[in-house]
C-alpha positions as CSV (number, residue, x, y, z in Angstrom):
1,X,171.6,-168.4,112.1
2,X,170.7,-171.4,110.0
3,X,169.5,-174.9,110.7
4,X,172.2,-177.6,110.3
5,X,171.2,-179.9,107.4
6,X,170.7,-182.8,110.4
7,X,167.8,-181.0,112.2
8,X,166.5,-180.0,108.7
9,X,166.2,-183.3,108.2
10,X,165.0,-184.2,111.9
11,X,162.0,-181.5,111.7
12,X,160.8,-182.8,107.6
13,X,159.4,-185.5,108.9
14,X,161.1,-187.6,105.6
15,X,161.0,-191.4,105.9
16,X,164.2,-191.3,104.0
17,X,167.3,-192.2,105.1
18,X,169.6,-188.5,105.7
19,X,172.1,-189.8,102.7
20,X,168.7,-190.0,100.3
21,X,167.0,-186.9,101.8
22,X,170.0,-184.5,101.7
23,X,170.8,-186.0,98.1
24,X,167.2,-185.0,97.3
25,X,167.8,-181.7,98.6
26,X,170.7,-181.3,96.9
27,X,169.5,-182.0,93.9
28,X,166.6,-179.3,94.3
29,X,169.1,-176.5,95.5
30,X,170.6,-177.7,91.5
31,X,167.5,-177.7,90.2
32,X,167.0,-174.1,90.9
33,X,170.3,-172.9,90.3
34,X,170.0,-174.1,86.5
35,X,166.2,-172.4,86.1
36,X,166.7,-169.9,83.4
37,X,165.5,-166.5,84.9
38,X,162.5,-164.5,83.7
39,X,165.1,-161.6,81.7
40,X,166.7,-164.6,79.9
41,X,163.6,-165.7,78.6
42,X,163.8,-162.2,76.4
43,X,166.5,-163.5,75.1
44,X,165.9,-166.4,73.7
45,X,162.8,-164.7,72.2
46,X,165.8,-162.1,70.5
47,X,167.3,-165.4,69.3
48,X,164.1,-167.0,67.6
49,X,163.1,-164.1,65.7
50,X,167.1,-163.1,64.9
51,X,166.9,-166.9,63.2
52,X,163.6,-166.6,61.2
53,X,165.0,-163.0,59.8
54,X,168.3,-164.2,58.6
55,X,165.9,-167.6,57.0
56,X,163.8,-165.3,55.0
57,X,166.5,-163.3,53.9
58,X,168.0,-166.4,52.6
59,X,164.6,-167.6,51.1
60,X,164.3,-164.3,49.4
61,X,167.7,-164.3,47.8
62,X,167.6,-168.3,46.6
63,X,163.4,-167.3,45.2
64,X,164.2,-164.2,44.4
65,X,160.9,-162.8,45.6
66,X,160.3,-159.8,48.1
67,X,157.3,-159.0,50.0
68,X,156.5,-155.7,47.9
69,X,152.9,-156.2,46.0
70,X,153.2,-156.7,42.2
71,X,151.4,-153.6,40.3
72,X,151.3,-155.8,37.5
73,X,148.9,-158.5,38.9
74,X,145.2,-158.4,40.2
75,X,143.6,-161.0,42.3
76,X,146.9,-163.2,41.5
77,X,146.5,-163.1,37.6
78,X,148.2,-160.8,35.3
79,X,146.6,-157.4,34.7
80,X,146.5,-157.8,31.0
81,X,145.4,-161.3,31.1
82,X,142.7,-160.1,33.8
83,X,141.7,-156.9,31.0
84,X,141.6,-159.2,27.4
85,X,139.5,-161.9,29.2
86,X,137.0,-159.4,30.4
87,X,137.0,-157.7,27.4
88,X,136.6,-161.4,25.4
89,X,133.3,-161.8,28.0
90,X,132.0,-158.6,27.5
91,X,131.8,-159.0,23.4
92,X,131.0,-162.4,24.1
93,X,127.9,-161.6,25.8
94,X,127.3,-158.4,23.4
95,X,126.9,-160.7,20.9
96,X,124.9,-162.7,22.2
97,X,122.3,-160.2,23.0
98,X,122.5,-159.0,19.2
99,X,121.9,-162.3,17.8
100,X,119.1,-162.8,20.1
101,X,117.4,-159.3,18.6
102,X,118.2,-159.6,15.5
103,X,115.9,-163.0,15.7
């Protein structure tokens, strides 16, 4: 059998007044009632990540860009780009060494 609220109160010990304490208490028993239980916490998590999906998607389709690597770049730059300027360093420095032999 439970306690009336009145010897609740009686055996706390409160300095309160019983209209403050069993307001307090009240307000505690709310308190817990609204705490979001552990399983909804899941869903919230469902929620989040649902939300940043459907905002990349709709980055993707205003940018145009997808997340699939480019076969046509290297390091960033563009593969032919990345070839001529090697190439362009590699005669550069041929040269070089001729000139210096031919000396």
């Amino acid at each position: 059998m439970e306690k009336s609220a009145n010897k609740k109160w009686k055996e706390s010990g409160t300095t309160l007044s019983f209209k403050e304490w069993i307001d307090r208490e009240n307000k505690k028993k709310e308190d817990v009632d609204n705490f979001l239980p552990f399983d909804a916490s899941q869903s919230v998590q469902d929620t989040i990540n649902q939300t940043l999906e459907s905002s990349r998607d709709e980055i993707q389709t205003i940018t145009g860009s997808t997340n699939k690597p480019n076969k046509s770049k290297v390091l960033g730059l563009d593969r032919n780009i990345l070839v001529f300027s090697t190439l362009l360093i590699i005669g550069s420095f041929g040269f070089y060494i001729y000139k210096k032999r031919n000396k």
